[in-house]
C-alpha positions, 0 to 999 in steps of 0.5 A: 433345529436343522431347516433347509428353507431358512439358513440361519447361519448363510445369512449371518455371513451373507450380511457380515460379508456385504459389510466388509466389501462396503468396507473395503469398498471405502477403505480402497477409494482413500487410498486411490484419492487420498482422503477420507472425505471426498464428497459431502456423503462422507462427512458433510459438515467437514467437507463443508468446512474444507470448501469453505477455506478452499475458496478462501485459499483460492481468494488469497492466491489472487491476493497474492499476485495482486500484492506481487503487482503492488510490490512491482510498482511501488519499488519502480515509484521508490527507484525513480525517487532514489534516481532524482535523489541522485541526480539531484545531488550532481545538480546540487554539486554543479550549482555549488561549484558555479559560486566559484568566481573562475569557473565557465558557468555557462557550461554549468549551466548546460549541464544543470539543464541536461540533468534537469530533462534526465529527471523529467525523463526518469519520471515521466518513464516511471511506470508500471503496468500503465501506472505511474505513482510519481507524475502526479497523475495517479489516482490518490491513494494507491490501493493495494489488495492485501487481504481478505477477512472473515468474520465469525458471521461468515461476512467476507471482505477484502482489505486493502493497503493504501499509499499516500500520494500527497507529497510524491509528485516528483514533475517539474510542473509549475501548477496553478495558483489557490488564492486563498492561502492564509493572509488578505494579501496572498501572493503579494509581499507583506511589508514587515518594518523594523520592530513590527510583526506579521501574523499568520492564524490557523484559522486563516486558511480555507479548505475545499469542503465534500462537494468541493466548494469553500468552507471545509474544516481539514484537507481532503483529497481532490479524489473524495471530493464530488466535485473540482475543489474551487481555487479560493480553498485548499486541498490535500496535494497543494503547496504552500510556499512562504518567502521570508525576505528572500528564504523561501520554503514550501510545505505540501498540503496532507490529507486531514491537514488544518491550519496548525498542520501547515503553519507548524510545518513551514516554521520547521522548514524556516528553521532548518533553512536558516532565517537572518538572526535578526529575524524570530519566527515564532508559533504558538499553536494559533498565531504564526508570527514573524517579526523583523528585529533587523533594525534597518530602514528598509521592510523585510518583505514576506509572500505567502502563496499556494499552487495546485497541481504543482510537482515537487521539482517545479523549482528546476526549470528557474534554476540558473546560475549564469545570471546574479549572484542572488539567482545562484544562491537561489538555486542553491536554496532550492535544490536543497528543498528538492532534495529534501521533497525527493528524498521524503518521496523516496521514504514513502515508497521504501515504507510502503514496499516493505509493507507490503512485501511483508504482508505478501510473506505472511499471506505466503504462509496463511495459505500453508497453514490453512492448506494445512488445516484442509488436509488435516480435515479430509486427508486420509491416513494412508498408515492408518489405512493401509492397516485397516485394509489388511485386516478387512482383507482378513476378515473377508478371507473368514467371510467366505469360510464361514459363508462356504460352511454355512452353505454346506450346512443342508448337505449334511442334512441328506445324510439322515435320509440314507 
């Protein structure tokens, strides 16, 4: 049946051709913005998931810089370290020169002095962006933004790479004294005679507790604390020094240290110092004992001390070797154990660049994947679409012929009335 009110066919291909327009209308925007998910009326849930690690890509860019800084820093720290390794070594050459008898040791002496202000110069300059992490004055740890985490809850936080800064203060100052160190008579010569021993307990020593006051169980970092550590307790930073009848060592104080920590490593530092023969130091996990086998008439005198806020360059402004030939074997005994503090500094700050250079390369190439996986959700492929764009051209070509015959459907129908 034939109707002039109702063609059936004109609105068959009516609809059909408003659905390819709506078609090629889509097809067209992807291929002008190149994606297939431009806006969240294309696909919510996937044009969630892409925002959701956009911003994640935009958080690790900062990360990035922020490790960029991190690694800027750090490597100033490690070449100021490397530097006083260097000069060290000269005022090491120089000292070993002065026990020559027919050498000017004055002028040794001067040039010792000149090399002592060029590392005072180097670390006091060994800054960058106004921080400074050999002068002892940074605040401890140094925190390095270096990631930022997800977890399947969709809980963000941020992750961090921390430095140690207990054994990397490369100033010559002298510090103040902690009283309380590990023995009744800290800071006085305990007077060993001939056969008898002296001990040291780990639990001797005394640690500065939270909220800064006595009677902690480990050292903490002065930072942590609520409070200003009381100078009858230890903290982490401080230096126990140990004179063992004029072989003196040193051993810097680390976070979570207790008293087995310490003694274990000054007996290392007395060992790779060399005692007298006739001196056995021994350490058996509680008691640090030193005995003195010399058989002579006269004491073997041992001090311990402890300082706070001391540089591990604090020995240079006593180093002389002008004066007795105990004071230039001295000074020899103490750049050695400088050059060692220099170069344990130096170590640090190598590991701690290295680590974060690799984390800035890995966070480098998380951002290229997850950059990746963005496009792989909402990019269009423009192969596949401009082959979807041929055909729809087609089938609109078709459209209009069949909407044209369609049309032409009632003129026909005039033919019967002739």
């Amino acid at each position: 049946m034939s109707s002039i009110l109702t063609n059936n066919g004109a609105m068959v291909a009516l609809q059909t051709m408003k659905q390819i327009n709506r078609s090629m209308s889509q097809v067209q925007g992807q291929i002008s913005t190149g994606l297939k998910v431009g806006s969240a009326k294309d696909n919510a849930a996937t044009w969630a998931i892409s925002k959701v690690m956009e911003s994640d890509v935009a958080g690790f860019k900062t990360i990035q810089d922020s490790l960029s800084l991190g690694s800027s820093t750090v490597n100033v720290a490690r070449n100021a370290a490397e530097t006083t390794v260097k000069l060290l070594t000269e005022i090491k050459e120089k000292i070993v020169g002065a026990q020559e008898q027919n050498v000017d040791r004055a002028k040794i002496q001067t040039d010792i002095e000149q090399l002592r202000d060029q590392i005072s110069s180097v670390v006091n300059s060994a800054q960058f962006n106004g921080l400074n992490m050999v002068n002892g004055q940074a605040q401890n740890p140094v925190s390095i933004l270096s990631s930022l985490d997800r977890s399947a809850g969709g809980t963000v936080q941020s992750g961090t790479i921390e430095i140690a800064l207990d054994a990397t203060n490369l100033t010559t100052n002298v510090g103040t004294a902690v009283t309380a160190a590990a023995h009744p008579g800290t800071g006085v010569a305990q007077a060993v005679a001939d056969g008898a021993d002296l001990v040291f307990a780990v639990g001797d020593f005394d640690f500065a507790a939270a909220d800064g006051t006595a009677g902690g169980g480990v050292a903490l970092r002065v930072g942590d604390m609520t409070g200003a550590p009381v100078d009858t307790a230890l903290a982490a930073g401080d230096r126990v020094q140990l004179d063992v009848d004029g072989t003196r060592v040193a051993y810097t104080v680390r976070e979570g240290d207790a008293g087995a920590a310490i003694l274990a490593g000054l007996r290392s530092e007395l060992e790779a110092a060399g005692l007298h023969s006739n001196i056995a130091i021994e350490f058996d996990g509680a008691d640090f004992t030193i005995t003195n086998n010399t058989g002579g008439a006269d004491p073997i005198n041992v001090t311990m001390t402890a300082t706070r806020g001391a540089g591990g360059m604090s020995a240079l402004g006593g180093l002389t070797v002008a004066g007795t030939d105990q004071q230039r074997t001295d000074a020899l005994r103490d750049v050695e154990q400088m050059i060692q503090y220099a170069i344990d500094a130096s170590a640090t700050f190598g590991s701690a660049q290295k680590r974060v250079d690799i984390q800035k390369e890995f966070v480098g190439s998380l951002m290229d994947s997850m950059k990746s996986g963005i496009g792989s959700l909402v990019d269009a492929d423009m192969e596949e679409t401009s082959a979807r764009l041929q055909a729809l051209q087609v089938q609109q070509q078709l459209g209009i012929q069949a909407l044209s015959i369609a049309n032409q459907q009632p003129q026909n129908i005039l033919s019967l009335f002739r």
